[in-house]
C-alpha positions as CSV (number, residue, x, y, z in Angstrom):
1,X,-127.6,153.4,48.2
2,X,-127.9,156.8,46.3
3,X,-128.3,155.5,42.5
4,X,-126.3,158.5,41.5
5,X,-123.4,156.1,42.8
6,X,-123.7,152.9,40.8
7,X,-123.1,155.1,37.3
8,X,-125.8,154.2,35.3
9,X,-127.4,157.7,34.1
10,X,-130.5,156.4,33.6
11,X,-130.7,156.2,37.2
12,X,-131.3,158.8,40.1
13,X,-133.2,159.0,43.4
14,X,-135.0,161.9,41.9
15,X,-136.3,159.0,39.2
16,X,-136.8,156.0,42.1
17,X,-139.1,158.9,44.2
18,X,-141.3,160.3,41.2
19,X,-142.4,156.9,38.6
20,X,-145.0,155.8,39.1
21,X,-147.7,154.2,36.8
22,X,-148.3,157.7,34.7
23,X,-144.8,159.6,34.9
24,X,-142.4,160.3,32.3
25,X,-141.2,156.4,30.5
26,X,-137.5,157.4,31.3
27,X,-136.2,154.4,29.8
28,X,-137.3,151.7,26.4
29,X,-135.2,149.1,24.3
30,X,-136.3,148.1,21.2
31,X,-134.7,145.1,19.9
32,X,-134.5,145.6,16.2
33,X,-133.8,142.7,15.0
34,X,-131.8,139.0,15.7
35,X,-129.8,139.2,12.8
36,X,-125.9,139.5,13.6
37,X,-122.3,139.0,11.9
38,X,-121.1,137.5,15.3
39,X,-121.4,134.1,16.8
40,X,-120.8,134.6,20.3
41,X,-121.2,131.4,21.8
42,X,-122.8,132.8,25.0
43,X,-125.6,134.9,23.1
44,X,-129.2,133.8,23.4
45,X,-131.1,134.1,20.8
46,X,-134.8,134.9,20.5
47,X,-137.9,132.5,21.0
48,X,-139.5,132.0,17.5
49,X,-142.3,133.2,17.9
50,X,-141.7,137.1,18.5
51,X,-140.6,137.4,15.1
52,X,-142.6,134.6,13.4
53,X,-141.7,133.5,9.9
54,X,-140.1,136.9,9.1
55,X,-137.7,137.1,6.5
56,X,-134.1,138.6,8.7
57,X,-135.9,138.4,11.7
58,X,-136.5,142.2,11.9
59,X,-138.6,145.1,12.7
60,X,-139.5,147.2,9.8
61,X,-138.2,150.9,10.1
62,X,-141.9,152.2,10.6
63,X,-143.0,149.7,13.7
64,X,-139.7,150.8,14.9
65,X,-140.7,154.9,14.7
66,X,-144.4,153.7,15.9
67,X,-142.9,151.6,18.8
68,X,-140.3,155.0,19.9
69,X,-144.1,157.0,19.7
70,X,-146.1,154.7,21.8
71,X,-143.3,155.3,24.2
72,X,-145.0,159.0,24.7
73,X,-146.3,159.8,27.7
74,X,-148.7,162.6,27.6
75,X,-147.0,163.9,24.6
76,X,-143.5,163.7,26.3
77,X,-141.2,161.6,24.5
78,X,-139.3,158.8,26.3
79,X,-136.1,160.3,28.2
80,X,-133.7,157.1,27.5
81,X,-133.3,154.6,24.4
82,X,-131.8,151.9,23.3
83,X,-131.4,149.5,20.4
84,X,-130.4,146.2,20.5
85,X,-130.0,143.4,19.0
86,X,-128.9,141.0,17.9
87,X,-126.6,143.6,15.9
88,X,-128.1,146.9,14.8
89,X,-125.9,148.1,12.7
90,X,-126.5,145.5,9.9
91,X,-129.6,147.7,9.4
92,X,-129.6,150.1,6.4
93,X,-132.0,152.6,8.3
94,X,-130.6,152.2,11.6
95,X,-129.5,155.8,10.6
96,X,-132.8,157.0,9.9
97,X,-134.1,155.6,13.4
98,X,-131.6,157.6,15.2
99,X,-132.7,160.9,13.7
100,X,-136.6,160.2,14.2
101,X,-135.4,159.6,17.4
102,X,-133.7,162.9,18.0
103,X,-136.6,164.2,16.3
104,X,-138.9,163.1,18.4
105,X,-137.7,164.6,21.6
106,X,-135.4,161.6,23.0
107,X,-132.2,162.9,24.9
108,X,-130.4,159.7,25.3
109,X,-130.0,157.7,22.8
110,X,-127.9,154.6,22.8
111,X,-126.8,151.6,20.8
112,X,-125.9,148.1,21.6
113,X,-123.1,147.0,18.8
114,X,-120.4,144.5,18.5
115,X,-118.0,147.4,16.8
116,X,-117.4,145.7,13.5
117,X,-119.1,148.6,11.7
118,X,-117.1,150.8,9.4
119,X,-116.1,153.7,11.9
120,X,-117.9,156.0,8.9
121,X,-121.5,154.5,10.0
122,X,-120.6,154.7,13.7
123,X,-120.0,158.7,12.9
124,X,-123.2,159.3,10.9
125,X,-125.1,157.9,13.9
126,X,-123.1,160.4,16.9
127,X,-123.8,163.2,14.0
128,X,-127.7,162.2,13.9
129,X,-127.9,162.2,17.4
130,X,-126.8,158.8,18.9
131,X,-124.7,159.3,22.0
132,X,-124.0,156.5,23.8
133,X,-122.1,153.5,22.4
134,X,-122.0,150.3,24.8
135,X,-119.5,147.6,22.8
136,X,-118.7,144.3,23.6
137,X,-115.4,143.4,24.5
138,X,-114.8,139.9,26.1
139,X,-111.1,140.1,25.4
140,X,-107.5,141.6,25.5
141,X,-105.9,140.2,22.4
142,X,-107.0,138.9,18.9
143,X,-107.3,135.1,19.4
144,X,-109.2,134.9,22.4
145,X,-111.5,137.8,20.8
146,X,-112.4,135.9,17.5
147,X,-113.3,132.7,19.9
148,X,-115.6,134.6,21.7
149,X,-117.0,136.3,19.0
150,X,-117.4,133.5,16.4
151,X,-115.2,135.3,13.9
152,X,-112.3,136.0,12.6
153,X,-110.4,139.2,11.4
154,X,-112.0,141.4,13.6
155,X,-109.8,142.7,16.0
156,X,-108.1,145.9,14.3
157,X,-111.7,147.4,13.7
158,X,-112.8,146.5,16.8
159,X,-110.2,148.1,18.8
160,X,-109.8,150.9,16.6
161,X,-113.4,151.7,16.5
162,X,-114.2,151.8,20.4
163,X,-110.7,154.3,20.6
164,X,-112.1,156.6,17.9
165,X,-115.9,156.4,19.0
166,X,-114.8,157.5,22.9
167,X,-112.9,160.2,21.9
168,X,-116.0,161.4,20.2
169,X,-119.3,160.1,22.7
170,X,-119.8,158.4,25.6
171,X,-119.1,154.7,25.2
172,X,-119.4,151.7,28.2
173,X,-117.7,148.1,27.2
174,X,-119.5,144.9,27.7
175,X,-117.6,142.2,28.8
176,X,-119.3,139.0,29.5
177,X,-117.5,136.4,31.5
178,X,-117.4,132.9,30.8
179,X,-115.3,130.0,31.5
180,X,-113.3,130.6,28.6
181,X,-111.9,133.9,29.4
182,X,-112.7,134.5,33.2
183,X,-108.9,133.6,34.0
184,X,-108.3,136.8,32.1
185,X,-110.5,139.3,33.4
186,X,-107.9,141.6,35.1
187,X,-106.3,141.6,31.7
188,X,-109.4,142.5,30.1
189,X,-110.0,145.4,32.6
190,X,-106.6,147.2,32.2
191,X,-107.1,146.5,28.1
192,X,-110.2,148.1,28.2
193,X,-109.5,151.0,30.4
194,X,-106.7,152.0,28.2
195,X,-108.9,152.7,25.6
196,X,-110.1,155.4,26.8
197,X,-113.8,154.3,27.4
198,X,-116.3,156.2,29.6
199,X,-117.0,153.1,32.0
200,X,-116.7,149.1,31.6
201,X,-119.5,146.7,32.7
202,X,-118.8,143.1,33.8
203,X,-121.2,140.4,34.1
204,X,-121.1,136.2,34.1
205,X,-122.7,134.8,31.5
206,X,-126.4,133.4,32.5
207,X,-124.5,130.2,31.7
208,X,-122.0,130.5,34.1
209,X,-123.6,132.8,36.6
210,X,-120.6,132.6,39.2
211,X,-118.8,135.3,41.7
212,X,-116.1,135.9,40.1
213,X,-113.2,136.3,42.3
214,X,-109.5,137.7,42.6
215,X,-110.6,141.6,41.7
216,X,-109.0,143.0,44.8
217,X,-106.3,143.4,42.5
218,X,-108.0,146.2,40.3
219,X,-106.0,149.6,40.5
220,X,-107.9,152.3,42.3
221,X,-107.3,154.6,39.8
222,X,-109.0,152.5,37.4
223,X,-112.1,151.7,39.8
224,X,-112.5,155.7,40.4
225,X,-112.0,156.3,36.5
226,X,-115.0,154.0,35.9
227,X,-117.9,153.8,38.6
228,X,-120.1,150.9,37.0
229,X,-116.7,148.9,37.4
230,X,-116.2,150.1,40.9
231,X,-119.9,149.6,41.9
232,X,-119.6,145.9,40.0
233,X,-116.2,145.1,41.5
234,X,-117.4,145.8,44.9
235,X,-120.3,143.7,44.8
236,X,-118.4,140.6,43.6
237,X,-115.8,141.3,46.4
238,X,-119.0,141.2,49.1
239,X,-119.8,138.1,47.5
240,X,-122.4,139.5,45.7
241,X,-123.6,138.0,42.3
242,X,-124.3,140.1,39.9
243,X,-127.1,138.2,39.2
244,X,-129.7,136.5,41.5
245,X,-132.2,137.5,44.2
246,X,-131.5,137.9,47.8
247,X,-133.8,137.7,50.4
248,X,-133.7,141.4,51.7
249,X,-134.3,142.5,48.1
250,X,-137.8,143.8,47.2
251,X,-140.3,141.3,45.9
252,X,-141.8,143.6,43.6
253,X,-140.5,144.9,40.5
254,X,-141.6,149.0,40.5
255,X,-139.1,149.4,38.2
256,X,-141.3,148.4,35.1
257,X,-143.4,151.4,35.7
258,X,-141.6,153.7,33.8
259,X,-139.1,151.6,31.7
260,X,-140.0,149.0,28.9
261,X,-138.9,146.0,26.4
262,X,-139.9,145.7,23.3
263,X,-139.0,142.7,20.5
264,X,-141.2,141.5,17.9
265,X,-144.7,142.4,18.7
266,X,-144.0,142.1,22.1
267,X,-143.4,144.2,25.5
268,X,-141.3,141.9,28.3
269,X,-140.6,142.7,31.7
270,X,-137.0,143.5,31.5
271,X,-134.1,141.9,28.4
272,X,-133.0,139.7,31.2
273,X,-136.1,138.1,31.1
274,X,-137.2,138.1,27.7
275,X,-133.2,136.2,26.7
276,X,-133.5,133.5,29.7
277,X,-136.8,132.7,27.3
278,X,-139.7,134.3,29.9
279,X,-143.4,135.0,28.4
280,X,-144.0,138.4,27.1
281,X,-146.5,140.3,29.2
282,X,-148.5,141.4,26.1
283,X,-148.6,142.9,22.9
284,X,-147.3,146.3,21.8
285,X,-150.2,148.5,21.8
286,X,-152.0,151.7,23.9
287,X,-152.8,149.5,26.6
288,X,-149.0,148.4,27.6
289,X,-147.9,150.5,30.0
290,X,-151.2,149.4,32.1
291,X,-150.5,145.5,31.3
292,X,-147.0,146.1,33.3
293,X,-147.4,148.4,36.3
294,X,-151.0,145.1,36.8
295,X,-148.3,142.6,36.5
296,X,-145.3,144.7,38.8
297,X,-147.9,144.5,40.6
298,X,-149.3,141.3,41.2
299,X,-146.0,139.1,40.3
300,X,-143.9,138.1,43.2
301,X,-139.7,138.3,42.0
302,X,-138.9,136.0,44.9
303,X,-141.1,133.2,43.3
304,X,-140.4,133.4,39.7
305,X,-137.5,131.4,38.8
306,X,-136.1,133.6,35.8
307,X,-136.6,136.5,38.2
308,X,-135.0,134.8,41.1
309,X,-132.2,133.4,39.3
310,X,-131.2,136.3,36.9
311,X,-132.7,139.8,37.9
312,X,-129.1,142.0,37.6
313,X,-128.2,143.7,40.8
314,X,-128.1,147.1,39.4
315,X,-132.6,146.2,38.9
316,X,-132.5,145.1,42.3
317,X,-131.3,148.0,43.9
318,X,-133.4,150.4,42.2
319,X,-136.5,148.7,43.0
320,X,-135.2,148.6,46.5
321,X,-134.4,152.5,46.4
322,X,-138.0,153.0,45.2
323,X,-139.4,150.7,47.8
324,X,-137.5,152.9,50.6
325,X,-138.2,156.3,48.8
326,X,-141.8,156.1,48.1
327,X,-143.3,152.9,50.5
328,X,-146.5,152.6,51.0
329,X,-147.4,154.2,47.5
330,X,-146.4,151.3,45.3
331,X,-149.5,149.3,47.4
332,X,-152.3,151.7,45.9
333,X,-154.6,149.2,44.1
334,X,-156.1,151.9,41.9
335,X,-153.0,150.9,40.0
336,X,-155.0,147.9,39.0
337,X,-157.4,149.6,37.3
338,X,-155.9,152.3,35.0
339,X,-156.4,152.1,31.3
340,X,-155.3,153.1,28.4
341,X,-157.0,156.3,28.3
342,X,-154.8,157.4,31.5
343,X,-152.2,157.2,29.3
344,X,-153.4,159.8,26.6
């Protein structure tokens, strides 16, 4: 598959054929912090001890600047990032991040949010730089969205806030798909569409992890309006999971190479990994980017269980498209023994 198709624009051929354990990072999320206003009852939560006995759970606006520079490669900023949560926004100098970020030579810049903002923050961020929005919605009307998010009164903002912020960025909707609201997602999808967003992004909750079925009844003109739908909705019509490892898929994770995780302290293979409660690789440092192409490297997806279970089918088939674009060259075991200093 080209990865122009699946409609991620971090993605390309161009990208799967050129990283490689010194090329441009073209992706990071930074995790900020695991505070939130939300109590989503799907969310996981963060293992203790990235965070340790921090007050708020959160980075501190300068490791969050020195985490974006470490990101350099060769003096060239990172192409792609994102910052997550828990929820960002609750962050007086999540404003300030964004700039530095701009600053520093970052093109895409993105946030992870719940929308319950004041619309006036959301604008200071698109005017500092941020533009790309991605917003959780896991619901078509006002009751079944406070149940999923934990909280009441939130529904006006919400829905007025993802209208005004596509009209003025690029903006995907989350919506995570549980047992609770499953029964609804058509509902949600023609709700969601109508607002005007750029594209909308399905996905079972780890929890539930389940095909989810009866989307053959998904207007076309909604599928070609959105192509991480249409790529999504496909899948699950083939049968295909969005989560979970298939035997034809590559048991190597190239991937990593030039895209990153960072919470706490730490540097994880993927989000995927570090939420479903996986190790860190290492600490945040100069010598991270060696400590993950060594352990792309020598870590078989096919027998870790998180991996296994939960790698997302859009990581599968890019490190399947890198696999069948560059071959052989993902096996040179020099990789094993770069340093920091080929990083400089």
């Amino acid at each position: 598959m080209e990865l122009e198709k699946i409609g991620f624009y971090t993605l390309s051929d161009e990208r799967a054929r050129t990283s490689s354990a010194t090329s441009r990072m073209m992706r990071g999320e930074l995790v900020l912090t695991e505070a939130c206003n939300f109590r989503c009852p799907y969310c996981r939560g963060l293992a203790s001890y990235i965070y340790g006995n921090r007050p708020k759970s959160e980075l501190t606006f300068k490791e969050a600047c020195h985490y974006v520079d470490l990101w350099s490669t060769n003096g060239q900023a990172i192409k792609n990032i994102r910052f997550s949560g828990g929820e960002p926004t609750v962050l007086k100098w999540l404003p300030d991040l964004i700039s530095y970020s701009r600053d520093s030579g970052v093109e895409r810049i993105a946030i992870s949010t719940n929308g319950s903002a004041k619309f006036s923050l959301y604008e200071d961020l698109i005017n500092r730089g941020c533009n790309d929005f991605s917003i959780s919605l896991d619901a078509c009307c006002s009751s079944d969205a406070e149940k999923m998010a934990g909280r009441k009164g939130i529904w006006k903002r919400l829905i007025e806030n993802i209208r005004k912020i596509s009209e003025r960025s690029y903006v995907t909707v989350g919506v995570v798909l549980t047992p609770e609201n499953v029964g609804r997602t058509m509902e949600i999808i023609s709700f969601a569409s109508s607002l005007g967003v750029a594209d909308i992004r399905i996905i079972s909750a780890a929890q539930y992890n389940e095909v989810v079925s009866g989307l053959d009844q998904v207007p076309q003109e909604i599928l070609d309006r959105h192509p991480i739908l249409k790529y999504r909705v496909n899948h699950f019509l083939q049968g295909r999971n969005v989560r979970g490892i298939r035997d034809s898929d590559n048991d190597r994770c190239p991937l990593m190479m030039d895209d990153s995780i960072i919470a706490g302290e730490y540097h994880f293979p993927c989000i995927i990994y570090m939420r479903e409660g996986g190790n860190p690789i290492g600490k945040v440092g100069p010598e991270m980017r060696a400590q993950r192409v060594r352990w792309s490297q020598e870590h078989n997806t096919h027998t870790n269980s998180i991996c296994q279970k939960n790698c997302l089918d859009v990581c599968l088939d890019i490190n399947n498209r890198i696999r069948e674009l560059q071959g052989s060259n993902l096996k040179n075991p020099s990789l094993s023994r770069i340093s920091s200093e080929d990083f400089v």
